[in-house]
PAFI-962801 format. One record per residue (C-alpha): residue in three letters; y, x, z. Coordinates in steps of 0.25 Angstrom, whole numbers. Each point is the difference from the previous one (the first is absolute). Example, Ala and Ser with C-alpha at 12.3 -4.5 7.8 and 13.67 -1.06 7.14 Angstrom:
# PAFI-962801
(Ala; (-18; 49; 31))
(Ser; (14; 6; -2))
END
This chain:
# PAFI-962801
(Unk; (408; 196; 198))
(Unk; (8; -12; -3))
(Unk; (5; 4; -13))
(Unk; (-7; -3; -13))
(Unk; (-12; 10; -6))
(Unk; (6; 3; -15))
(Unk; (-11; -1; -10))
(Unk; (-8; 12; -6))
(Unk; (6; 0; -16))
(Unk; (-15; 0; -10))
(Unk; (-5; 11; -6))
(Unk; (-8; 3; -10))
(Unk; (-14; 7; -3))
(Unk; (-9; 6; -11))
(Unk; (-15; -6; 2))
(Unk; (-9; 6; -8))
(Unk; (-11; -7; -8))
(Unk; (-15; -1; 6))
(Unk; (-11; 5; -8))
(Unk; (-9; -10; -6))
(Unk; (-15; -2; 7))
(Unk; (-10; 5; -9))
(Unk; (-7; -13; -3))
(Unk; (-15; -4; 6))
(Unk; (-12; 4; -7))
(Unk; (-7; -13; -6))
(Unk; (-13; -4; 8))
(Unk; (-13; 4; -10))
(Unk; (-3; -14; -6))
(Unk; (-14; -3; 6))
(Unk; (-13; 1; -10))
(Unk; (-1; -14; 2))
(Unk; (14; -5; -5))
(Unk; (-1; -1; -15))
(Unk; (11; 10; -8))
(Unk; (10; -4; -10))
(Unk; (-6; 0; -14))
(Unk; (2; 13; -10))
(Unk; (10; -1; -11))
(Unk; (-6; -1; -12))
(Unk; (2; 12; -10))
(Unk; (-1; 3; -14))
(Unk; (-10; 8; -6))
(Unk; (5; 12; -7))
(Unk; (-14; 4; -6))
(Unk; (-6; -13; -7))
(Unk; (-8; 8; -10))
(Unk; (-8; 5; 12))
(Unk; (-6; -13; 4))
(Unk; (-15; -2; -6))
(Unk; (-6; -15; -1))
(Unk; (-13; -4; -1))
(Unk; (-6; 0; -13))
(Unk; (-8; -14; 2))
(Unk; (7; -11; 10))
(Unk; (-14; -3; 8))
(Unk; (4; -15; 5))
(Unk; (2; -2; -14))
(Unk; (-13; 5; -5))
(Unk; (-8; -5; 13))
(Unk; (-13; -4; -4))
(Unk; (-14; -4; 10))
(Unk; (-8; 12; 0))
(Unk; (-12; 3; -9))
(Unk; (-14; -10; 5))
(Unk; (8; -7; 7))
(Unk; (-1; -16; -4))
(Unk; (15; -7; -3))
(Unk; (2; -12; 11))
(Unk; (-5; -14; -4))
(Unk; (8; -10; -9))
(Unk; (-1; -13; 7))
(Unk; (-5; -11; -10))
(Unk; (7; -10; -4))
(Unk; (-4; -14; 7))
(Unk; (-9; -8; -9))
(Unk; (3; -14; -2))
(Unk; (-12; -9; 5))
(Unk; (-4; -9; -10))
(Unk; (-4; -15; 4))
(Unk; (-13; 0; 7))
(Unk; (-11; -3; -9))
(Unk; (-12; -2; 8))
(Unk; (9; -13; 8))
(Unk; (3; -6; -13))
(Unk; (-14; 1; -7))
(Unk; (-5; -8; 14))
(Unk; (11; -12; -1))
(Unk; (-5; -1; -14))
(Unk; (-15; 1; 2))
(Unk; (2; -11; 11))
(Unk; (9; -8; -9))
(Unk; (-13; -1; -11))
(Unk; (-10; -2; 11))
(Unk; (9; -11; 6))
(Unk; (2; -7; -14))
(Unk; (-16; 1; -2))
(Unk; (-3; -7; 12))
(Unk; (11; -9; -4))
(Unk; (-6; -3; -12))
(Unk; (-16; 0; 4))
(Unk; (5; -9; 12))
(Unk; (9; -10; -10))
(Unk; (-13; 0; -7))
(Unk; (-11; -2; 9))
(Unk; (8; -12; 4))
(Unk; (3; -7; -11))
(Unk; (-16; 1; -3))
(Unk; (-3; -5; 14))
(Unk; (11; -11; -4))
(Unk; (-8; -6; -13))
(Unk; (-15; 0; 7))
(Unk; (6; -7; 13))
(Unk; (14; -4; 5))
(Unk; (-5; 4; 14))
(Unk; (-4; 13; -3))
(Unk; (12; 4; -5))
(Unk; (8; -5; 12))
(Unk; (-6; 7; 9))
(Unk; (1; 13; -9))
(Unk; (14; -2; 2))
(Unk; (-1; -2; 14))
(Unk; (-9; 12; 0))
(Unk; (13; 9; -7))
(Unk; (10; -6; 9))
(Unk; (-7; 6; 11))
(Unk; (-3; 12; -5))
(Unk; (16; 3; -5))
(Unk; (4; -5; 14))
(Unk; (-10; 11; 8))
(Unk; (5; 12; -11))
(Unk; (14; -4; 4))
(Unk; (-2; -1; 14))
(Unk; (-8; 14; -2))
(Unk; (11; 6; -6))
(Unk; (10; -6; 9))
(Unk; (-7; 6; 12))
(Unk; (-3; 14; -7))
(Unk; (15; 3; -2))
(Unk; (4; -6; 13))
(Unk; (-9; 11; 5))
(Unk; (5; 12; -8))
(Unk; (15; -5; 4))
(Unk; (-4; 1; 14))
(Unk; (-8; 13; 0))
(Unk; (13; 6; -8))
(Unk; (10; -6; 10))
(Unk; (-8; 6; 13))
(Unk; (0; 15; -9))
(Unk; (15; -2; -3))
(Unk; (3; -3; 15))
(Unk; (-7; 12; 4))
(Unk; (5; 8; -10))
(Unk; (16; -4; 4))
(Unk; (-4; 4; 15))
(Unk; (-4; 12; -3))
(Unk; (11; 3; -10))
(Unk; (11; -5; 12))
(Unk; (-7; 9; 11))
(Unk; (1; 12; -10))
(Unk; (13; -3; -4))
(Unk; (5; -4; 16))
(Unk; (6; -12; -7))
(Unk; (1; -10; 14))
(Unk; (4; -10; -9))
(Unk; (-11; -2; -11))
(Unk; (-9; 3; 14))
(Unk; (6; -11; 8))
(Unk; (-3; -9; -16))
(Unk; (-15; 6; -1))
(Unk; (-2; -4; 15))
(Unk; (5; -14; -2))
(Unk; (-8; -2; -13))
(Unk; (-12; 6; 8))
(Unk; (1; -10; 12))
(Unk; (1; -12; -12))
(Unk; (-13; 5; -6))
(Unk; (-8; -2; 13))
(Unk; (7; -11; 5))
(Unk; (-11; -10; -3))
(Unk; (-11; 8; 3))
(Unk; (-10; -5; 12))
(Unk; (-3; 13; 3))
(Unk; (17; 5; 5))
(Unk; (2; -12; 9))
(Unk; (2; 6; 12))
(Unk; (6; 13; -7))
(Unk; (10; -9; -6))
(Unk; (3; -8; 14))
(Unk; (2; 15; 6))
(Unk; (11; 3; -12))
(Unk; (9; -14; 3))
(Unk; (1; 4; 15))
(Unk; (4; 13; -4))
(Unk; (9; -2; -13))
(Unk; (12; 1; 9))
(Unk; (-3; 14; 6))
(Unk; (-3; 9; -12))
(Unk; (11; 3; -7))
(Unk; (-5; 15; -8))
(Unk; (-7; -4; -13))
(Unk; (-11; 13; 2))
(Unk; (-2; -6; 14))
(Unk; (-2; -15; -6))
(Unk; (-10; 5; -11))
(Unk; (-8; 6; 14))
(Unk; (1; -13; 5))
(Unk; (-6; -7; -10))
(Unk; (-12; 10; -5))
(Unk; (-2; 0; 14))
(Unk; (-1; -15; 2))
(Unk; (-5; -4; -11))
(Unk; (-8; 9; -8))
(Unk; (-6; 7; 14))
(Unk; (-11; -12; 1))
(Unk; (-2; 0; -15))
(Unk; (-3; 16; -2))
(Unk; (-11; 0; 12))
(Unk; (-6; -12; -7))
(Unk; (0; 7; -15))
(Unk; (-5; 12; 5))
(Unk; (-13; -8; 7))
(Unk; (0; -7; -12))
(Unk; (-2; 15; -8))
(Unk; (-10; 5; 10))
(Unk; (-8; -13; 0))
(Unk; (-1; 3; -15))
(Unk; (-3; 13; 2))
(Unk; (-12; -1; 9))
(Unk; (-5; -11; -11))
(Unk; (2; 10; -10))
(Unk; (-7; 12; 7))
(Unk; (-11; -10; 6))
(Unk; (-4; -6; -16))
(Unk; (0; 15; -7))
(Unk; (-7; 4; 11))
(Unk; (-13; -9; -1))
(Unk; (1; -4; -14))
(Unk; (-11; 7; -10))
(Unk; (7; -4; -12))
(Unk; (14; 10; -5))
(Unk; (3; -12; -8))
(Unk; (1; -9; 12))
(Unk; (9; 11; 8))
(Unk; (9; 0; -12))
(Unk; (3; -15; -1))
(Unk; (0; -5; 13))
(Unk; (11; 11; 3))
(Unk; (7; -4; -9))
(Unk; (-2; -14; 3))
(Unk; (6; 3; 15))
(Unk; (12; 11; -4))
(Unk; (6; -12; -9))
(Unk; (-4; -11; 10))
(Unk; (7; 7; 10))
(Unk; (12; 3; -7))
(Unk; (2; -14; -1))
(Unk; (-2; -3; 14))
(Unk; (10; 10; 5))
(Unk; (10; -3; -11))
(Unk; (-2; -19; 6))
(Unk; (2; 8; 13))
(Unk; (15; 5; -2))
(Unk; (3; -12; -6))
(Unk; (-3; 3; -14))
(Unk; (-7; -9; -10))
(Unk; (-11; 3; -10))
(Unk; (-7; -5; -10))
(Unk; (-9; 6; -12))
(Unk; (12; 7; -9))
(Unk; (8; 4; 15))
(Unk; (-13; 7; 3))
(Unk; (-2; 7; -10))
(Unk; (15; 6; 2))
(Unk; (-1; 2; 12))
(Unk; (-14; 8; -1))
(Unk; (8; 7; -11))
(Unk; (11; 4; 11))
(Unk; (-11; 6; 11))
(Unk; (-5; 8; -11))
(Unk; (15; 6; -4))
(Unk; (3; 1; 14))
(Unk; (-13; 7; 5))
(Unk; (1; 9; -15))
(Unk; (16; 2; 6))
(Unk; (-3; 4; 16))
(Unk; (-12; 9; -8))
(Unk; (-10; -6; 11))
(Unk; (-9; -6; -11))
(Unk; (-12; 12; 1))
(Unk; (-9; -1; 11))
(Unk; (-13; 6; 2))
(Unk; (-9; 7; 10))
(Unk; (10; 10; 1))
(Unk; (9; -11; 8))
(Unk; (-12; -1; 10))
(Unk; (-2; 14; 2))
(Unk; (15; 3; 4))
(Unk; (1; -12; 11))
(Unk; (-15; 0; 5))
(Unk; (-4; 15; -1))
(Unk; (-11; 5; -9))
(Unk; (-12; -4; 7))
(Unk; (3; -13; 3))
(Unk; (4; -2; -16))
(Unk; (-12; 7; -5))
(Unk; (-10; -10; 9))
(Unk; (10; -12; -5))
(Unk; (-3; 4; -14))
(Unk; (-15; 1; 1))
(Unk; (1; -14; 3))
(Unk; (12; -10; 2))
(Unk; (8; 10; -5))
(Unk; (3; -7; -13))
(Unk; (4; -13; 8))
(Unk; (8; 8; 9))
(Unk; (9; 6; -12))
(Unk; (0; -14; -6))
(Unk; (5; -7; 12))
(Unk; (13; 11; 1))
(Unk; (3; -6; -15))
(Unk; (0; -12; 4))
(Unk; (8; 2; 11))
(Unk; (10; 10; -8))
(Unk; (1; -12; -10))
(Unk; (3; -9; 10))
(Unk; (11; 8; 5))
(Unk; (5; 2; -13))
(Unk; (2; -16; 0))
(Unk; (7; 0; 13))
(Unk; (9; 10; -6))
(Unk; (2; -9; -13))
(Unk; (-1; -14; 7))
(Unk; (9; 2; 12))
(Unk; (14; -6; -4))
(Unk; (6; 11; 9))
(Unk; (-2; 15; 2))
(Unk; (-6; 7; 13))
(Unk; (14; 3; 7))
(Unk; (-2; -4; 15))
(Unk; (-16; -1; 0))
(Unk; (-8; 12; -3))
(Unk; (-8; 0; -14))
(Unk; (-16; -2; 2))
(Unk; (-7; 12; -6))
(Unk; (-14; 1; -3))
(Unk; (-3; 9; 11))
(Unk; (-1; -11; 10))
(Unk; (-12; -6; -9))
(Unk; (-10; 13; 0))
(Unk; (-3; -3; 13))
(Unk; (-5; -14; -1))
(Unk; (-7; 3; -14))
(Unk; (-7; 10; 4))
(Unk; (-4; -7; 13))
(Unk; (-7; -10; -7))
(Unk; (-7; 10; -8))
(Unk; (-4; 7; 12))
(Unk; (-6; -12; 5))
(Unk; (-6; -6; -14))
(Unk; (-6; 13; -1))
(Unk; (-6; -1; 16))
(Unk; (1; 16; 3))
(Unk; (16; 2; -2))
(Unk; (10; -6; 10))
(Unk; (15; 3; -3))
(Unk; (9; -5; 11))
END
C-alpha cells in the first residue's frame, strides 16, 4: 500500500463524426408581414403587348351639354367717382353766386346809406359764423356716431377672434366713452371699487355692459315702447292715411335720435340722416324689415288678429314697426354688443300693443 501507483501509459481512440441535424423548417411568414419584392424580369415576347389606340387623359374632354366652369373676370378698375365731384363743383358755383349777389347787394346798400350797408355786413358775418358753427357740429356728430360703430365693431371682432388683449383695449375705450355720462354714475363708482378684483378681459366687459349699460337698455326699451303705443294710438284714430304716413315717420326718425343721445351719441340733421340710413341697412340685413298681419296672427292667434284687424288692427301692426325700428336703433346706437345682457326682441311688445288696442277698442283686453 505504501508504494507508489505507476501511471496508466495513453492510448488512443477512433471517434467517428456526428451526423449533421436536419435544419428547422422556417415559421410561415404571417399574412400580415409584407414579403420581399419580386425580381424584375424581362420580357421575352414584346410584340404581344397591345397599347391603347387614344391615350384618354390626353384626350379628356367635359361631356356633351355639360357647360365648361366659369372664367373669373378680371377686376375692373373703378374710375373716380363722378357723382362726388359733380357735387363739390355745383356747390363751388352756388358758393361763388352767393358771393357775388352778396358783394353786390351790399355795395348797393353802401351807396343809398352808409348804415344800410354796415349792418348788411353784420347781417353776413352772422350768417358765415352760424354755417361754420353748423358745420362744425354736424361733423363733430358724424365722428362721434362713427367712433361708437367702430368701438362696437372691435368688440365684437375681439370676442370672435378671443383676442383678451384688444378686448381688455375695447373695454377700456368703452369705460372712456361713458365716463361723463349722468346716467353711469353709480355704475362707474361700482367699476373703481372693483378695478382690482377682475382680472379676465371677458369677465371685465360683463362688468361694464352690466354696470353700465344695464340702466340704459331698460330705459331705451321704455323709451321704444312709449313710441310704440304713440304710434299705434295715432294710426289707430286718425281718419286721414296721409296723417298715419307722416307722423310715423315723424316718430321712427325722432326716436332714432333719442336712442342714439341716450348711448351717448350726437346728432344732428346730416348724422340723422346716416343714421336712419344704418337702421334701414341693418333691419334690410337681420331680414326683419316685412311686417304685416301675418306677425299678429302667429303671436296672438287667429281670432284675436282678425278682431285687431277689423278695427285697431292697422295701429297694432304700425306700433310693432315702430318698435322693430327702435330696436334696430338700439342695435346700431349701442356702442357695444349684447354679450352679458340679453337682447330685447320684439316679442316683449305685442303684449302691451295689443293691450292698449284691446282697451281703445272697449270689447278686447290682452293681458
Amino acid at each position: 500500500m505504501s508504494e507508489e501507483r505507476q501511471g496508466r501509459p495513453p492510448r488512443a481512440f477512433s471517434v467517428k463524426p456526428e451526423a449533421p441535424e436536419a435544419p428547422e423548417a422556417p415559421e410561415a411568414t404571417p399574412k400580415t408581414e409584407r414579403t420581399a419584392p419580386r425580381r424584375p424580369r424581362a420580357i421575352s415576347e414584346p410584340d404581344r403587348i397591345e397599347l391603347a389606340e387614344e391615350d384618354y387623359f390626353a384626350s379628356e374632354h367635359p361631356e356633351e351639354g355639360t357647360t365648361p366652369p366659369p372664367v373669373p373676370e378680371a377686376p375692373r378698375r373703378r374710375g373716380p367717382k363722378l357723382v362726388p365731384i359733380a357735387a363739390s363743383a355745383f356747390g363751388f358755383i352756388v358758393a361763388l353766386a352767393l358771393g357775388l349777389w352778396f358783394e353786390a347787394l351790399v355795395r348797393e346798400l353802401f351807396g343809398r346809406n352808409p348804415v344800410l350797408g354796415q349792418a348788411a355786413l353784420v347781417a353776413i358775418g352772422v350768417l358765415v359764423l352760424a354755417l361754420i358753427a353748423f358745420v362744425a357740429r354736424e361733423v363733430s356728430a358724424i365722428v362721434k356716431l362713427r367712433s361708437i360703430a367702430g368701438l362696437r365693431q372691435d368688440i365684437a371682432t375681439a370676442l370672435a377672434a378671443g383676442n383678451r388683449r384688444d378686448l381688455a383695449e375695447a373695454t377700456r375705450r368703452l369705460e372712456g366713452h361713458f365716463a361723463h355720462h349722468p346716467k353711469t354714475a353709480s355704475g362707474r363708482a361700482r367699476l373703481a371699487e372693483l378695478d382690482e378684483d377682475i382680472i379676465d378681459a371677458d369677465d371685465r366687459l360683463a362688468l361694464v355692459e352690466t354696470e353700465l349699460l344695464k340702466g340704459l337698455d331698460a330705459e331705451a326699451r321704455g323709451q321704444v315702447m312709449n313710441a310704440a303705443k304713440r304710434v299705434s294710438i295715432v294710426t289707430a284714430v286718425s281718419p286721414r292715411a296721409l296723417v298715419d304716413i307722416g307722423y310715423v315717420l315723424y316718430e321712427n326718425v325722432r326716436l332714432i335720435r333719442i336712442i342714439a343721445q341716450h348711448y351717448g351719441g350726437r346728432t344732428g340733421t346730416f348724422g340723422t340722416i346716416a343714421l336712419v340710413r344704418r337702421v334701414i341697412t341693418h333691419l334690410a340685413v337681420t331680414g326683419t324689415i316685412a311686417i304685416g298681419d301675418g306677425l299678429v296672427q302667429q303671436m296672438l292667434g287667429h281670432g284675436l288678429a282678425a278682431r285687431l284687424s277689423a278695427r285697431l288692427g292697422e295701429g297694432v301692426v304700425n306700433g310693432l314697426m315702430t318698435a322693430r325700428i327702435g330696436l334696430a336703433a338700439i342695435d346700431v346706437c349701442r356702442p357695444a354688443p349684447f354679450h352679458a345682457l340679453n337682447r330685447p326682441r320684439i316679442g316683449d311688445f305685442v303684449g302691451a300693443l295689443t293691450a292698449v288696442a284691446g282697451t281703445r277698442d272697449g270689447t278686447t283686453k290682452v293681458d
